[in-house]
C-alpha positions in Angstrom: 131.8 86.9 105.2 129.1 89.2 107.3 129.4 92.0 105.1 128.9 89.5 102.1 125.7 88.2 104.0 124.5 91.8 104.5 124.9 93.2 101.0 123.0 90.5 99.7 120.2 90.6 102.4 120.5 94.6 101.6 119.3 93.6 98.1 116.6 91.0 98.8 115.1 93.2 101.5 113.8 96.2 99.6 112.8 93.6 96.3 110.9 90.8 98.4 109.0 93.4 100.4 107.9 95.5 97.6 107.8 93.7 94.2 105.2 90.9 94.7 102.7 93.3 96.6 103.1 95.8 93.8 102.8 93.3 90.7 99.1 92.6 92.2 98.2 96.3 93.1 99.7 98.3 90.5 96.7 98.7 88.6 94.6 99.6 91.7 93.2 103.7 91.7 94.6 104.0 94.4 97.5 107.1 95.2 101.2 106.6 94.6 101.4 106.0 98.7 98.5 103.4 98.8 100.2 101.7 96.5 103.6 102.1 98.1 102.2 101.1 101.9 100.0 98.7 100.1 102.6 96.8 98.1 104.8 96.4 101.4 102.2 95.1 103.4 101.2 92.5 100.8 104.5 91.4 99.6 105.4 90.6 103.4 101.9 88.6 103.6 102.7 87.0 100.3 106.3 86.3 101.6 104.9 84.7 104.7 102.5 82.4 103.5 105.3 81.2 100.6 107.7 80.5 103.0 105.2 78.8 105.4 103.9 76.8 103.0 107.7 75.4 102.8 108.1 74.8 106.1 104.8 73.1 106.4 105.6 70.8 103.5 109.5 70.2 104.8 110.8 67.7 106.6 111.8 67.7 110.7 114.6 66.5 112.4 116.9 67.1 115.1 120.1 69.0 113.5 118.5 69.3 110.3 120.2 71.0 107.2 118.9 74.0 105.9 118.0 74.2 102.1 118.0 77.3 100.9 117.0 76.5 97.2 112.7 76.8 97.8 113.6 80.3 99.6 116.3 80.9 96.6 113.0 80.6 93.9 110.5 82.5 96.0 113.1 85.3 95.8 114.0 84.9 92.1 109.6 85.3 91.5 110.1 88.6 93.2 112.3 89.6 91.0 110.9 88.8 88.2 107.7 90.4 89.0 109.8 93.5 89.8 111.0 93.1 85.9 107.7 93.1 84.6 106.5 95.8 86.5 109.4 98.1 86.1 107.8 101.1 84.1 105.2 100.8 87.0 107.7 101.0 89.8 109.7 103.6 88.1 106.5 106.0 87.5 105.9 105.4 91.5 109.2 106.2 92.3 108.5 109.5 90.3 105.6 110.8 92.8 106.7 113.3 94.7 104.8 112.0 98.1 106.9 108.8 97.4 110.1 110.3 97.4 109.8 112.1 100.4 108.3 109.2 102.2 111.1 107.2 101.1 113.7 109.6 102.2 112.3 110.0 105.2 112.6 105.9 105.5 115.9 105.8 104.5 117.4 108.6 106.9 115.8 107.1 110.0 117.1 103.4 108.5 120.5 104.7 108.6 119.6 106.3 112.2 118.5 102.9 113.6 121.5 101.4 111.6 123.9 103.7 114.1 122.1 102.9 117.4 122.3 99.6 116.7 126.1 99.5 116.1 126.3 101.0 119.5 124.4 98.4 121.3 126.4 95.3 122.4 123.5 93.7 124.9 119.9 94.5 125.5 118.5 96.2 129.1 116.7 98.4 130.0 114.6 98.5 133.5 113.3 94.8 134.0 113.2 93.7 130.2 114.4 90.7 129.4 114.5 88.0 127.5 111.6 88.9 124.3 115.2 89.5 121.9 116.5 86.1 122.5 113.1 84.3 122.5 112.4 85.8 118.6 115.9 84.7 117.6 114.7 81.2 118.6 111.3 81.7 116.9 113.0 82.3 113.5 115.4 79.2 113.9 112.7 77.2 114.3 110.9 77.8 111.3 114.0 77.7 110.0 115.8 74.9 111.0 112.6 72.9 111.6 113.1 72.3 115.3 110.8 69.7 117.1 107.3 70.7 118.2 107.7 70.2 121.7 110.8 72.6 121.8 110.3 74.8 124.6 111.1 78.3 123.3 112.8 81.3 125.8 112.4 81.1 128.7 109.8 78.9 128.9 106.5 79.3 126.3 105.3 77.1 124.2 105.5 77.9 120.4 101.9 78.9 120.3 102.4 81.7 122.5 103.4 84.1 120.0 102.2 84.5 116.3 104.3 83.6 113.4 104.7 85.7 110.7 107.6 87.9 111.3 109.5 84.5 112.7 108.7 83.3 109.0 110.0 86.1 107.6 113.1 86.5 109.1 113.7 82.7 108.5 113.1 83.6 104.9 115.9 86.0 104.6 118.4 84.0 107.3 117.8 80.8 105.2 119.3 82.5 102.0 122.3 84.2 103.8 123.1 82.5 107.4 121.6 81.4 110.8 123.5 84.6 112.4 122.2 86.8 115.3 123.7 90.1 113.6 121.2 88.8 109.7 118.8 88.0 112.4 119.3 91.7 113.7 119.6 93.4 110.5 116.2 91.7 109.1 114.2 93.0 112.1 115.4 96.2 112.2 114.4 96.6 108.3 110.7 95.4 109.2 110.6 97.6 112.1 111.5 100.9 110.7 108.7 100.1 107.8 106.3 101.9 110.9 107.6 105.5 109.0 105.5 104.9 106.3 101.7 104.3 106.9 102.0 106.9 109.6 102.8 109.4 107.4 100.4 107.8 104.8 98.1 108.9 107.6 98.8 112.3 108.3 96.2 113.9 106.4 93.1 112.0 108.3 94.5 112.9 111.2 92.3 116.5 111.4 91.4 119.6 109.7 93.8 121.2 108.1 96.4 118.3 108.9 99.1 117.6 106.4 102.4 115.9 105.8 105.3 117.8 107.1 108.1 114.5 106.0 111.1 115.8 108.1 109.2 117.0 111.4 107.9 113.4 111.6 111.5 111.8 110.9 113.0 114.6 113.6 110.0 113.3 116.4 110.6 109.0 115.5 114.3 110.1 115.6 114.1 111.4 119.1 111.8 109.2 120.1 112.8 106.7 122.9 109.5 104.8 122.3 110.0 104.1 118.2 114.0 103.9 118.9 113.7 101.3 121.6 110.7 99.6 119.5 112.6 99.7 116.2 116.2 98.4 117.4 114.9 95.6 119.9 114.4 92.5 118.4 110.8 91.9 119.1 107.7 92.5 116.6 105.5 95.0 118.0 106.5 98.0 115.3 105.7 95.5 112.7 102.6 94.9 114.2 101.7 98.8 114.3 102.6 98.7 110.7 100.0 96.8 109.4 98.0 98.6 112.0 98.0 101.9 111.2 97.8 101.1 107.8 94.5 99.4 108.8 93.5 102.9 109.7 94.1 104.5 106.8 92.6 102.2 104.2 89.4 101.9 106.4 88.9 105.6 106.5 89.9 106.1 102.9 87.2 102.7 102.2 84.8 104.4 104.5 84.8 107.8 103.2 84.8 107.0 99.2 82.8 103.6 99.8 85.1 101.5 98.2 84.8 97.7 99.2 88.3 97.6 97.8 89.9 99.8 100.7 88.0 98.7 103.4 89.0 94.9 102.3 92.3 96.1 102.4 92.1 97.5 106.1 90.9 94.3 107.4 93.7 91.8 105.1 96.1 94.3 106.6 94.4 93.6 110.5 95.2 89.7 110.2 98.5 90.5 108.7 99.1 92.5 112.0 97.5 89.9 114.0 99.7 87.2 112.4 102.6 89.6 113.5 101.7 90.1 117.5 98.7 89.6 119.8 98.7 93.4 120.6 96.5 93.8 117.0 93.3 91.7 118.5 92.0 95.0 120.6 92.1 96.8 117.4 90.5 94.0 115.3 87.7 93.8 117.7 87.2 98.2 117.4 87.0 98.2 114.0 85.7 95.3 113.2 82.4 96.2 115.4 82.3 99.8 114.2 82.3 98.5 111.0 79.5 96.1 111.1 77.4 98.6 113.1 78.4 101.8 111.6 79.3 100.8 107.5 78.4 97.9 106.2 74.7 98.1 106.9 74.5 101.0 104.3 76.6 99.0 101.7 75.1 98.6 98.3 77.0 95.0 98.1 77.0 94.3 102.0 77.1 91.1 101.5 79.6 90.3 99.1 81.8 92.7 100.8 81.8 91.0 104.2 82.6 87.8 102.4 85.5 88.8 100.7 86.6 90.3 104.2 85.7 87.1 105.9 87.3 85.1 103.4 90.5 86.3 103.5 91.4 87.3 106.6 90.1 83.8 107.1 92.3 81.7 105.3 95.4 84.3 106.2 94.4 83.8 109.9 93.6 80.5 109.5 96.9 78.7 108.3 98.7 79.5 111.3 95.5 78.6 113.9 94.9 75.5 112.2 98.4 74.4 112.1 98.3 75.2 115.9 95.5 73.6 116.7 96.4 70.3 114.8 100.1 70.2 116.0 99.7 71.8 119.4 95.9 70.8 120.2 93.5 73.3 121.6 94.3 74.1 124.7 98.0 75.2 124.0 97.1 76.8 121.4 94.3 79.1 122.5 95.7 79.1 126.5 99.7 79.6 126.1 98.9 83.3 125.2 101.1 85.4 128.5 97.4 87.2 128.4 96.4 84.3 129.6 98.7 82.5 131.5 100.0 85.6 133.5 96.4 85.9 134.2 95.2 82.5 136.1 98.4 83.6 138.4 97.6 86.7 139.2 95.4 85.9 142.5 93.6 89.2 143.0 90.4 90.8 141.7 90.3 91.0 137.6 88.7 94.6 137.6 91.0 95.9 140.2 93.9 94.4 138.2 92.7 96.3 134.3 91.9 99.8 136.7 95.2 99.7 138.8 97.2 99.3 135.3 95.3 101.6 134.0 96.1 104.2 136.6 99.2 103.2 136.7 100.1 104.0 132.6 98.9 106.9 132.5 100.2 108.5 135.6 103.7 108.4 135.9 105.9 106.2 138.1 107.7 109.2 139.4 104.3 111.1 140.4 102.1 108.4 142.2 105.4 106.6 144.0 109.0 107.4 143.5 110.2 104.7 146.1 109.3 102.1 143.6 112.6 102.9 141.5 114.5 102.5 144.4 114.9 98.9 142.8 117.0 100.0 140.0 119.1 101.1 142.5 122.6 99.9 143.6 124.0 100.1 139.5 126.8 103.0 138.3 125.0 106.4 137.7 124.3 106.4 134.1 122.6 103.4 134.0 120.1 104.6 137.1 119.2 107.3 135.3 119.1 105.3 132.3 116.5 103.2 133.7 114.5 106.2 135.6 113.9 107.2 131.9 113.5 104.4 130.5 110.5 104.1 132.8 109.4 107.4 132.4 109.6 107.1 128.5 108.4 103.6 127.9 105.7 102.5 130.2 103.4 105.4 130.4 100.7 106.0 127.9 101.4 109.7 127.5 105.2 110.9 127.5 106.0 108.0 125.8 105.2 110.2 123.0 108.1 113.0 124.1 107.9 115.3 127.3 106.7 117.9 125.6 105.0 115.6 123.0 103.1 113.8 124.8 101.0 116.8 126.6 100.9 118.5 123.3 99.7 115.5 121.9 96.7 115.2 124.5 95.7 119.0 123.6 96.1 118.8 119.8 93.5 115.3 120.4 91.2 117.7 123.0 90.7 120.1 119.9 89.7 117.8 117.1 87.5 115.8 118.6 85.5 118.0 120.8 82.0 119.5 119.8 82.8 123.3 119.1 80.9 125.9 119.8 79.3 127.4 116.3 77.6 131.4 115.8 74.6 131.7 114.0 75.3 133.2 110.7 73.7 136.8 109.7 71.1 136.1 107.3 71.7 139.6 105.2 74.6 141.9 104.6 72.1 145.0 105.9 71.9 143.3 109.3 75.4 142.8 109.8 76.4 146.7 108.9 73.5 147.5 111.7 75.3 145.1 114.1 78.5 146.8 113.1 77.1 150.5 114.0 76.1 149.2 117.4 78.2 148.2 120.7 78.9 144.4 120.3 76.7 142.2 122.5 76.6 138.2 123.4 75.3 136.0 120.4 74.1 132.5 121.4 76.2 129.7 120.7 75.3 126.3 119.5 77.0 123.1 119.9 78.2 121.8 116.4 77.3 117.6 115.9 79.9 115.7 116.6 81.0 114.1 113.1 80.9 110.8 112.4 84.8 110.5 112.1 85.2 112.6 114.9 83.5 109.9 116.7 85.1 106.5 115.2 88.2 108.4 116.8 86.7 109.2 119.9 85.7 105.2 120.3 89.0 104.2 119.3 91.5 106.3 121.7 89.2 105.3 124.4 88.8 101.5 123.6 92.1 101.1 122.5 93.0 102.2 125.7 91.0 100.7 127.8 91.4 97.3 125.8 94.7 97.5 125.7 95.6 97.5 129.2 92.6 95.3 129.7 94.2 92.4 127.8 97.4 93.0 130.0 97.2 89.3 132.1 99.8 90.9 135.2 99.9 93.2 137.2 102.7 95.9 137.0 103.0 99.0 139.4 105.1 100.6 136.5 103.0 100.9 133.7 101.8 98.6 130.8 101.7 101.1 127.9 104.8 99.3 126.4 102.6 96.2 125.5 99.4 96.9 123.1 99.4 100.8 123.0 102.3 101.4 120.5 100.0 102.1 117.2 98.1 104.7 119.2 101.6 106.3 120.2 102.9 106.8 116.9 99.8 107.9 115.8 99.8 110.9 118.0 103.4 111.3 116.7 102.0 111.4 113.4 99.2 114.2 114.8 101.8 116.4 116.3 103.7 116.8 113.1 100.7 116.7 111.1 98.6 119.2 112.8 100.6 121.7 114.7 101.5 124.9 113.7 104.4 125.2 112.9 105.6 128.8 112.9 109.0 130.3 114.5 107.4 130.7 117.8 107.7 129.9 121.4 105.6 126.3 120.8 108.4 125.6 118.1 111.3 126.0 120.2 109.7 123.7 123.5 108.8 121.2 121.0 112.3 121.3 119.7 114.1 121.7 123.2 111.2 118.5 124.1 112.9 116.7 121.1 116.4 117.2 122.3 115.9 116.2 125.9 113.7 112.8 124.7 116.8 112.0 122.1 119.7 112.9 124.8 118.1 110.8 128.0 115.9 108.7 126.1 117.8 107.4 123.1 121.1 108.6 122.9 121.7 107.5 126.8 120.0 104.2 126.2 122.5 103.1 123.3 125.3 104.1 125.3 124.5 101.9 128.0 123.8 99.0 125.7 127.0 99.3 124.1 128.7 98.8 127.4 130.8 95.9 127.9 133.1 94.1 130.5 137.0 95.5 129.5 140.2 96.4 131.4 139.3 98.9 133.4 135.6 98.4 134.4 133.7 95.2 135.6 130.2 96.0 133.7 129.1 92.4 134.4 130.5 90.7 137.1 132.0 87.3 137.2 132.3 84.5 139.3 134.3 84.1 142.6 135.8 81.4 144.9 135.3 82.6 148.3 136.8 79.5 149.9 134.0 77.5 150.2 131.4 77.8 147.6 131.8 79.4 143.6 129.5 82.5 143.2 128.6 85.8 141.7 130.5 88.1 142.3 129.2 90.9 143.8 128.1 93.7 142.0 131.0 96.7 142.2 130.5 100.8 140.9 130.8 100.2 137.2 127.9 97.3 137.5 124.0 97.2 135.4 121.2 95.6 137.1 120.5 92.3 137.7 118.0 92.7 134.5 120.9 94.1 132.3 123.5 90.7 133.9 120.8 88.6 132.9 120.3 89.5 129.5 124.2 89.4 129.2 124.4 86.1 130.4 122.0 85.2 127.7 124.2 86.2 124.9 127.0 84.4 125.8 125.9 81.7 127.5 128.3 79.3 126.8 131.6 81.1 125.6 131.0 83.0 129.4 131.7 79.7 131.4 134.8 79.7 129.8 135.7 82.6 130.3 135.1 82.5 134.4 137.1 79.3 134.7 140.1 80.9 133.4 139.6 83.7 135.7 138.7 81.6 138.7 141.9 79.3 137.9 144.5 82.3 137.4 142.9 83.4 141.1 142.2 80.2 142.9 143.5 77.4 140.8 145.8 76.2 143.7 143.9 75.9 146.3 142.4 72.7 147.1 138.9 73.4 148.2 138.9 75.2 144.9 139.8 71.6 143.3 137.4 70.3 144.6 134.0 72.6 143.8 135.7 72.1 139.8 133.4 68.6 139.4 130.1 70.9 140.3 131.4 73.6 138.2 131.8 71.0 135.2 128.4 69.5 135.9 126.6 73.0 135.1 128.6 73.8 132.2 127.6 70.4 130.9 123.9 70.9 131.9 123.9 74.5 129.5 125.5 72.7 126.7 122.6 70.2 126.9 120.4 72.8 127.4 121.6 74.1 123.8 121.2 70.9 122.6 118.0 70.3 123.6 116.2 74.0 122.8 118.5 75.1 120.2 119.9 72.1 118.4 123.3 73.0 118.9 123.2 76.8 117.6 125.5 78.1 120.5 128.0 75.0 120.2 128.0 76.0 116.0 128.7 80.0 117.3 131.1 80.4 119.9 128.8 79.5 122.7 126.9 83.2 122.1 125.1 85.7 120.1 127.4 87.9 118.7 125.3 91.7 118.1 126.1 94.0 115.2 127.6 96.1 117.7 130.3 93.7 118.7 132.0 94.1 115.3 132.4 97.7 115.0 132.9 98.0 119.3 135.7 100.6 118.8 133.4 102.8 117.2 131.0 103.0 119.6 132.2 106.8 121.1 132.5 107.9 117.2 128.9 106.6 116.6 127.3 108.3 119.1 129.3 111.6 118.4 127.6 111.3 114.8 124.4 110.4 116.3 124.8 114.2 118.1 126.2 115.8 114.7 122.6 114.0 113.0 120.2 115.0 115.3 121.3 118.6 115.5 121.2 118.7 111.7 118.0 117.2 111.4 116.4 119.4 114.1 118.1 122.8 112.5 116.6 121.8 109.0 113.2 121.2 110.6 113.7 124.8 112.3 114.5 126.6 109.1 111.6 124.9 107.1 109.7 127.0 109.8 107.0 130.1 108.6 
């Protein structure tokens, strides 16, 4: 029945994200890959506000059944407007940028598709929880849970934005309620990253162009777009619409088109719709606009009112939903920005300039004793989460070891005001000035360009907002949270804009590559796809240690607390089962044992209330637990992350050989 479900969510996927968007903009001048980014990121918006206008207009009751038939029509539309539009679609599909771009897409879908079959539970230093908490977002659009459901582990519904929630209940309500849809759908949206990025490439800096295959070999090997890409949470999706931003407000600025720069901004709600991290980009542009652009539009005003318009009434139906349902206050002050902020108890400023250090320097540099805490855990998952650190939470190597400095250097020479030689103003002069020793000429400084600057503002302000909008306070680094579109953006640079000759800067970026995939991907999915068996005790149990049931304590093959917890999470009902076999076959006979059973029963009966009450049953309807992609194919694992090897050292010898 799963690989029924997943075939047909394999079809609806590619022809609900794409055929809507393109039936509007297929007659737009735009280039084959505008109109390719373009029709993705309007079919999703389109998809959203379709299937939240259903879900305002349903019904909502405890345990109620989920019609699929208004989510069966918006689907059958799609395909009809892919019908009309064929010849269009077909003639796009002919552009040579769109192939490659698509190929690209479609090897690192089947990469993602591999790690994710290896991972069996989320961890990963202290993360915990944001998988399971989106899983309950998309059942309750879904399944129309009541408003004062309390979603994982503990926000309010406002909290988060909506629109990749809506989505995914979208495509769940049309195959089935089950974590591994619920999986596959995010994965699909999260991958969609690839392609605005290397839409982008060529504003990116003199002489930058797209190179498809270096750009698939550095997201590949990328612990930052691997770990953002096959968690369940909706940051990538967010830096989809955001770098896409980028590139249709350059392209709008540069050829003044009030179409573009529309476009840029519709695409900045739609990635504000998806997560909060958007807002420090939303504010950037939109004040570089109105100071920079729009006062020198010929049709400034009907221009901003389209824009305002809009991104108005996109923004608008989930705020005023909020605000009617939820009131004002939740709504506006159940944002972890803001709640993590009235806790923290210290000095605001000293908070936004101690994570600000703290991002950019690494962990391992300013204070190596504050990994101690992942201590105490089998080997591979220490260094697992020493990396995952490293690779994650800093602002810098999470784009690569070698990357990230290169990165910073690459950034260093575009934007910086170079030096410029006065030109000789006849060809007699400069044969004189040949015949003669050379001597000094003067130097100017060349004007900073305009673009040169927008990018100047909006590294620095990104940054700086970024982590400013961070509400705690976390000695290990923030970048994790709001800088991911300026990450993969200087991923995008590197492979745009280096040169990339058989030289000594190939191999270290390639050797970079290989180190990044091997401790920062390849190590992460292995311990993810871990898993309690015969001969190793990867998440302890319980124990009766004559007086009192407890945890028992952690042994050599043991995760982190982190790592138990999300565990516990997935199966947190079928695993109470499962201990009081164990605990009877041990200590069934002993008295004192019989008598802790009544306290035992009492929790297990306070967790299936618990699922009653903030999940309407779904764990009683599953098994008691979320079962991950990876729990089907489990045997596979080793064989999947040999082919993961065999994949990355083809990719990485192609990208070699395409070398000058």
């Amino acid at each position: 029945m799963l690989l029924y479900q997943l075939g047909l969510l394999l079809l609806l996927l590619p022809v609900c994200s794409f055929a809507p968007g393109f039936f509007f903009i297929r007659k737009l001048p735009w280039n084959p890959l505008e109109k390719l980014c373009g029709s993705i990121g309007l079919s999703l918006i389109l998809l959203y506000l379709a299937s939240w206008a259903i879900y305002c207009v349903g019904a909502r009751d405890n345990g109620m059944r989920v019609h699929p038939l208004p989510f069966v029509v918006v689907s059958l539309v799609c395909a009809a407007m892919a019908a009309v539009c064929w010849n269009d679609i077909v003639r796009l599909l002919r552009a040579a940028q769109v192939k490659h771009a698509l190929a690209g897409f479609g090897f690192l879908l089947l990469w993602t598709a591999v790690l994710t079959a290896i991972i069996r539970s989320f961890s990963g230093a202290l993360w915990f929880g944001d998988w399971l908490e989106h899983f309950q977002r998309s059942l309750f659009f879904l399944q129309h849970f009541p408003a004062a459901t309390r979603i994982f582990p503990g926000y309010d519904l406002p909290a988060r934005p909506p629109m990749m929630n809506v989505l995914t209940a979208f495509f769940l309500a049309q195959t089935a309620d089950r974590f591994e849809i619920f999986q596959a759908v995010f994965l699909y949206l999260n991958v969609l990253l690839f392609l605005p990025c290397y839409l982008l490439m060529p504003a990116l800096g003199k002489g930058a162009r797209r190179r498809t295959w270096l750009l698939v070999l550095l997201f590949a090997a990328s612990p930052l777009v691997m770990q953002n890409t096959t968690y369940t949470w909706t940051k990538a999706a967010a830096a989809f619409y955001i770098v896409m931003a980028l590139w249709f407000y350059l392209a709008g600025w540069r050829k003044n088109d009030t179409v573009r720069t529309t476009a840029a901004f519709v695409a900045l709600a739609g990635g504000l719709l998806v997560h909060y991290s958007a807002g420090p980009y939303v504010v950037i542009l939109t004040l570089h606009y109105l100071i920079r652009i729009w006062p020198r539009r010929e049709n400034k005003w009907r221009e901003l009112a389209w824009i305002a318009a809009l991104c108005g009434v996109l923004v608008g139906t989930w705020l005023v939903w909020s605000l009617a349902v939820y009131g004002t206050h939740t709504t506006l002050a159940s944002n972890s920005t803001v709640t993590s902020s009235k806790q923290y108890a210290g000095s605001t400023v000293e908070k936004i300039f101690s994570n600000l250090r703290d991002t950019i320097v690494p962990v391992a540099v300013r204070d190596s004793d504050i990994l101690a805490r992942f201590g105490g855990q089998r080997t591979s998952a220490y260094v697992r989460d020493w990396f995952f650190v490293f690779y994650q939470l800093n602002a810098i190597f999470a784009m690569g070891l070698v990357g990230g400095p290169v990165v910073l250097w690459l950034t260093f020479r575009a934007l910086r005001r170079k030096k410029e030689q006065p030109r000789d103003q006849t060809k007699e002069r400069t044969k004189a000035r040949a015949k003669r020793p050379a001597r000094s000429v003067a130097q100017t400084a060349a004007a900073t360009t305009p673009v040169q600057r927008f990018w100047q503002v909006l590294i620095a302000a990104g940054v700086v907002l970024g982590v400013a909008v961070v509400g705690e306070r976390d000695p290990l680094g923030v970048g994790h949270l709001t800088l991911l579109s300026l990450q993969v953006v200087g991923l995008s640079m590197l492979a745009a804009m280096i040169p990339w000759r058989r030289g000594v800067l190939t191999i270290v970026i390639l050797v970079g590559c290989a180190i990044d995939f091997s401790f920062g991907v390849l190590l992460q999915a292995h311990v993810e796809g871990l898993e309690n068996d015969a001969q190793a005790a990867v998440f302890p149990g319980m124990e009766f240690n004559g007086t009192a049931i407890q945890a028992t304590p952690p042994g050599p093959d043991a995760l982190s607390p982190s790592a138990w917890n999300n565990w516990f999470e997935k199966h947190q009902l079928a695993v109470f089962d499962v201990w009081l076999r164990d605990l009877q076959r041990k200590s069934g006979a002993l008295p004192a044992f019989q008598a802790m059973m009544p306290d035992y029963r009492k929790s297990v009966q306070k967790a299936a209330a618990e699922d009653v009450k903030s999940w309407q049953g779904w764990f009683g309807r599953h098994r008691g637990e979320a079962e991950f992609l990876g729990d089907h194919v489990a045997s596979w694992s080793a064989a999947f992350q040999v082919l993961l090897v065999g994949l990355f050292l083809a990719l990485a010898g192609s990208v070699y050989w395409r070398t000058t």
